[in-house]
N, C-alpha and C positions, 0 to 999 in steps of 0.2 A: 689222453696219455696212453690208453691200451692199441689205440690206433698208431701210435708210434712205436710202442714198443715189438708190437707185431711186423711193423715195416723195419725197424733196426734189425730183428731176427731172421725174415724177408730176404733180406740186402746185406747182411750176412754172412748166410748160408750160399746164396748165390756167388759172394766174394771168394766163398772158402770154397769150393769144389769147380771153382772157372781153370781152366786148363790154357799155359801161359808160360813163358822161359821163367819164371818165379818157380811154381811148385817143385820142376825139374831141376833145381837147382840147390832148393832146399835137402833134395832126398840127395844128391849128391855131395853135399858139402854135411851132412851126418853121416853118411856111409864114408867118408872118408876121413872125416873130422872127429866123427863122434857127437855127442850132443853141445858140444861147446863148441864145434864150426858151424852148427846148425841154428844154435840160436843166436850165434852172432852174426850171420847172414841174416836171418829174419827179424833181428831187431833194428836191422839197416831200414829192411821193408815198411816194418812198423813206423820206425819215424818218418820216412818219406809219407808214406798214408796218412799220418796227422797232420803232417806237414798242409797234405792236401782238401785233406778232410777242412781244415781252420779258412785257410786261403778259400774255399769253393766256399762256405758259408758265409764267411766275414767281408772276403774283397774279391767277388765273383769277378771284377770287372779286370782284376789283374791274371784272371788263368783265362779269361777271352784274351784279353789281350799275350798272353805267352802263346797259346793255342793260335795266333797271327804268325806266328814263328812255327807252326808244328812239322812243316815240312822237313825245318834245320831240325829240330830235336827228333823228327824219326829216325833222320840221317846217322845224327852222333848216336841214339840210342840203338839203333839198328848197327853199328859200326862197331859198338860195343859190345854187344850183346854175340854178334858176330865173333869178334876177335878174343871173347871169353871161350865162346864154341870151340876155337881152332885151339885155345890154350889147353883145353881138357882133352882134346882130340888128340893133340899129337905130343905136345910138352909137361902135361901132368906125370909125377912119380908118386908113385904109392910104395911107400918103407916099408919092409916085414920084418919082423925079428931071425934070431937063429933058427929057429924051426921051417923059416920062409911059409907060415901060417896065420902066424900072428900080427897081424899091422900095428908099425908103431905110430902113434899120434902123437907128434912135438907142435900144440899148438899154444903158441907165447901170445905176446903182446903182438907183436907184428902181426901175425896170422890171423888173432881177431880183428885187428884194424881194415887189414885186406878182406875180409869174408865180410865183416859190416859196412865197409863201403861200396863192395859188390851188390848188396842187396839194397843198398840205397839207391844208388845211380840205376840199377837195372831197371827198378819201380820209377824216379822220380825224371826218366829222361824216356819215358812211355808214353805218348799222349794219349795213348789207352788210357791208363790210368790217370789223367786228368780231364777227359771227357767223361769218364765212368763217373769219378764224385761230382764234377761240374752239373751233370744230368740230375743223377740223384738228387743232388742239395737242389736243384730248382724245381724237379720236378716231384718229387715224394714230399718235399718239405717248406716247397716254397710257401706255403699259409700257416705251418706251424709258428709256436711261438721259441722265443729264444731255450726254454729247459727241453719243451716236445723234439727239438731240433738237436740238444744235446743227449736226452734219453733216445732220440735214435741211430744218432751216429755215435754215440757210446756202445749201445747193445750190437752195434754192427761189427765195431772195431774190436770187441771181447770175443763174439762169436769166432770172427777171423783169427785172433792171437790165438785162442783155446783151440783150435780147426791145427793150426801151423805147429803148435805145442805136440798136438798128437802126431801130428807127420812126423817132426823131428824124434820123436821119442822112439817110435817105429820102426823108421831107417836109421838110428842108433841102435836099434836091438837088434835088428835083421845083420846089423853088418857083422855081429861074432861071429855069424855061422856062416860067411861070405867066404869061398876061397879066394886069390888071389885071383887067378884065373877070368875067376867071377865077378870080380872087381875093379878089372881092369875092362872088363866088357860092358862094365854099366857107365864107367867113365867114357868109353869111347859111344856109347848110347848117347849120354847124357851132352855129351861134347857136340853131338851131330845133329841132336833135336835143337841146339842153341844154336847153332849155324842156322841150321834152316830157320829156325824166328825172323835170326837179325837178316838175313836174304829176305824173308816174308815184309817187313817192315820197310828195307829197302824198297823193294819192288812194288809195294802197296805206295808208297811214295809219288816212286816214278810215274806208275802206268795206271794208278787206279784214284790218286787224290785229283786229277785234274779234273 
């Protein structure tokens, strides 16, 4: 049991500081959002992860089998991921009040739907991340028993939320002291690090799966 709980902490840690159009998108959607576009983008995350987390344990034989398809899913995920890039690049508005200081954040029902589905689809159309649990679940866990299996991909999946929790909180607090200026330069940052993913994905596709 301490050898799982050491590998859930492991795997993790490694989850929470891997560098990915995820992270960059979280810090974007609180710096613009506040901490309620930030955790409704990363609870989109979250459920895709479990999603994958259960499937890679329970019915390995159905993420081989989608992962038969990865070429199509780098395509539409890379196409997406991409066409999120260009939305922040060049079609994002950021609201300010009268003082033109202060950002208003009108974020409804609509707008969490949009930032939680963005963070689902960006993870669950990754086959990163379904080679990532696939591996782990077979490889760190495959002779565990069914609780060692969920003590470590529970410790894994807490480490990651509590990791995404502190992001969010961060770049919700960083963003009062943000000027406008300065915020429009992290959007147009953050818009062009996502382009280039979904190009990266693209072209890993084309010229490097074969």
């Amino acid at each position: 049991m301490i050898e799982s709980i050491v590998k859930g902490l492991g795997l993790g840690l490694v989850l929470a500081v891997s560098v990915g159009p995820v992270i960059f998108t979280i810090l974007k959607q609180s710096i613009n959002n506040g901490h309620k576009g930030g955790f409704s983008f990363v609870a989109g995350v979250w459920l895709s992860d479990i999603i994958l987390v259960v499937i890679s344990n329970m019915f390995s034989s159905l993420v081989h089998n989608a992962l038969a398809f990865q070429s199509a899913i780098s395509y539409v995920g890379g196409g997406f991921v991409f066409s999120l890039g260009i939305f922040y690049l060049f079609f994002k508005k950021v609201y300010f009040g009268e003082d033109k200081n202060t950002m208003l954040v009108q974020f409804g029902t609509k707008a969490f739907t949009k930032a939680f589905m963005s963070g689902f689809l960006i993870n669950i159309l990754n086959p990163t991340a379904m080679l990532f649990w696939l591996i782990n679940a077979t490889a760190l866990a495959a002779a565990a028993t069914s609780v060692e299996r969920f003590v470590l991909f529970g410790i894994c999946m807490l480490v990651n939320i509590i990791a995404d929790i502190i992001k969010v909180m961060l770049a919700a607090k960083v963003r009062h002291k943000l000027t406008p200026h300065n915020i429009r330069i992290i959007n147009k940052i953050a818009g062009s690090i996502l382009v280039l993913f979904g190009l990266a994905m693209i072209y890993r596709t084309l010229f490097l799966a074969k």
